[in-house]
N, C-alpha and C positions, 0 to 999 in steps of 0.2 A: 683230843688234839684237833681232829677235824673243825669237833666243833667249833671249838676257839678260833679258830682261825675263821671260818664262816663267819664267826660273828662280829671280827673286828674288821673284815672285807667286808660285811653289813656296816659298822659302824662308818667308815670311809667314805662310802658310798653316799648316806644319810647326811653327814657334816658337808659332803662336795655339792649337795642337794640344797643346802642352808647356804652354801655360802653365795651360790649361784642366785641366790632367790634374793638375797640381800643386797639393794643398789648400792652402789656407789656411793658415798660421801660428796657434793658438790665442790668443786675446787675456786674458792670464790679469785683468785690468785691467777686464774686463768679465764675467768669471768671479767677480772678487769682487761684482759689484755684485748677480749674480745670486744667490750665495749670501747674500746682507745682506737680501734682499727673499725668498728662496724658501725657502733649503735651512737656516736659520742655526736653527731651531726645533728641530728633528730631528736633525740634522747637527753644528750648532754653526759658529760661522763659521771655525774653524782646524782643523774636520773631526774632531774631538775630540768625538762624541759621549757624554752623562753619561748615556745610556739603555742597556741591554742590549740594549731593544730594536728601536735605532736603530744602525747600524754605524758604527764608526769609518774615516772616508777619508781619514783626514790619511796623505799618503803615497801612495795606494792607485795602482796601475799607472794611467794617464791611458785606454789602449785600452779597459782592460777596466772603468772606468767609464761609459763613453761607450759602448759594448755596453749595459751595465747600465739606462740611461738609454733606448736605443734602442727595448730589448726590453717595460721598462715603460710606454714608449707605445705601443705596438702592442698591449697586452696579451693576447698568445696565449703564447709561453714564459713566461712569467713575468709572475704576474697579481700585480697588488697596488691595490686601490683609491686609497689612498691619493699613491701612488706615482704612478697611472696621474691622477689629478688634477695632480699637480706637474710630470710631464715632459710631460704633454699642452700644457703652456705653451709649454712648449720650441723652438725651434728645432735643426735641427743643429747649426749654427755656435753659438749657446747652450751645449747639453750637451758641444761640444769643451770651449769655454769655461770651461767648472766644473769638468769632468774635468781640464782643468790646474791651473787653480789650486788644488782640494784637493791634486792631487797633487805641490805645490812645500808644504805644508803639515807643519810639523816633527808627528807620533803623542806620541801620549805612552806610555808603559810600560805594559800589562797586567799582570795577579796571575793565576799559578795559584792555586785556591785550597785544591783537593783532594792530600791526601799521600798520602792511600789508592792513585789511582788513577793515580798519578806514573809510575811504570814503564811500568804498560799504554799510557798514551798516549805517553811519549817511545819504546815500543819501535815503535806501529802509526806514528808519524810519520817515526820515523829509518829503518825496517826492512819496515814494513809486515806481513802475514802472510801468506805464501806458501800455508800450509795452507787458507787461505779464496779464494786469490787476489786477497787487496789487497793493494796495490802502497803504497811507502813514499812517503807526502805530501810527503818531501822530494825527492822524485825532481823533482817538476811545482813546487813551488814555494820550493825550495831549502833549505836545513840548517838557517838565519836564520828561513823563512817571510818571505823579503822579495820572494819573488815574481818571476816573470821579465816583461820589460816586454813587450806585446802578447799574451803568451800566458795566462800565467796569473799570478793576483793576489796579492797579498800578503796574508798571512794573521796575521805578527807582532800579538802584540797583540792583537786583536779579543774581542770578550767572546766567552766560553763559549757562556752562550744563544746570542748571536745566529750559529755554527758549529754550533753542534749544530742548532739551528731549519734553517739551510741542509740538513746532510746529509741530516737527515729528508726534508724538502722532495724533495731527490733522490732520495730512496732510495722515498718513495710515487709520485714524476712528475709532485708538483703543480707545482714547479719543473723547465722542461725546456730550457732554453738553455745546456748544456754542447754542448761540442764533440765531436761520435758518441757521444754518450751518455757520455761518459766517467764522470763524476760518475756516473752515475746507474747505472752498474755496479757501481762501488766501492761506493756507500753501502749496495745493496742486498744486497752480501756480509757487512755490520757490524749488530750490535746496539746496544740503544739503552747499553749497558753501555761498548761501544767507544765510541759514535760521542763519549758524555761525556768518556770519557777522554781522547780527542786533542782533543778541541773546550777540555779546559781547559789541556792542555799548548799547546796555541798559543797561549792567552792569556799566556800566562810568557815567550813568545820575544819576544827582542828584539835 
């Protein structure tokens, strides 16, 4: 009898261990309410931002917002004033929250707008440049730029500026929250001539 009972006070214990371990379900429901009060200015509420120099989320991987979120309140990798006022709001269970519902969020279509520089950037995106040791953008976030879910983000779409403002960002270390530096190897092998050209061929993917 002991036994039994040891074991099912073992099993208890075991199952409150699993449940503990197991997050949350994202409330996308309260994801919106959060963007209708915080993000809807900047953002837009269907993540459809009308600013270059405000990023478009509609869409965007849920992980690697909710990273993005993380790291703007902490503000050590990745400082933004602005940004460190809005997530400093935040809870965790919050920035899950909005991380999904932008990211059930239909994008709308980007414009390349440059013809000049069409080549150079579909060649460093599809192909990369071996003679510099960059590595083809499609590698990490696929041929679409629709991005791999947890790792790396989607890039479809997104204004020009606000890609090119990032590489920079990586390529001086004011931005340092890639993973082993990765970004921040690559950008520093590219000029500011490259970094235009691919930052406006992603705006054309779709």
């Amino acid at each position: 009898m002991k036994i039994a009972v040891a074991l099912v006070g073992f099993s208890l214990i075991a199952a409150g261990a699993r449940a503990q371990q197991v997050p949350a379900k994202p409330d996308i429901a309260k994801g919106r309410d959060i963007v209708k009060k915080i993000c809807v200015a900047c953002h837009g509420e269907d993540g459809n931002s009308t600013s270059s120099a405000n990023p478009k989320l509609a869409s965007q991987i849920p992980e690697y917002m909710h990273k993005q979120l993380v790291n703007f309140k902490a503000n050590s990798e990745r400082k933004n004033g602005l940004m460190l006022g809005m997530a400093g709001t935040l809870s965790d269970a919050d920035m899950q929250n909005v991380s999904a519902y932008y990211a059930t969020q239909k994008p709308r279509d980007g414009v390349a707008k440059s013809k000049e520089t069409l080549v150079l950037g579909r060649k460093i995106f599809r192909g990369g440049d071996f003679s510099k040791g960059v590595p083809a953008c499609a590698a990490c976030h696929g041929a679409n730029g629709a991005g791999v879910p947890a790792q790396f983000p989607r890039l479809a779409g997104q204004f020009a500026e606000y890609t090119a403002a990032q590489l920079k960002a990586f390529r001086t270390g004011e931005r340092s929250n890639d993973a082993n530096q990765m970004m921040r190897t690559i950008a520093s092998k590219m000029n500011d001539a490259e970094i235009g050209a691919v930052a406006d061929y992603i705006a054309g993917l779709r």
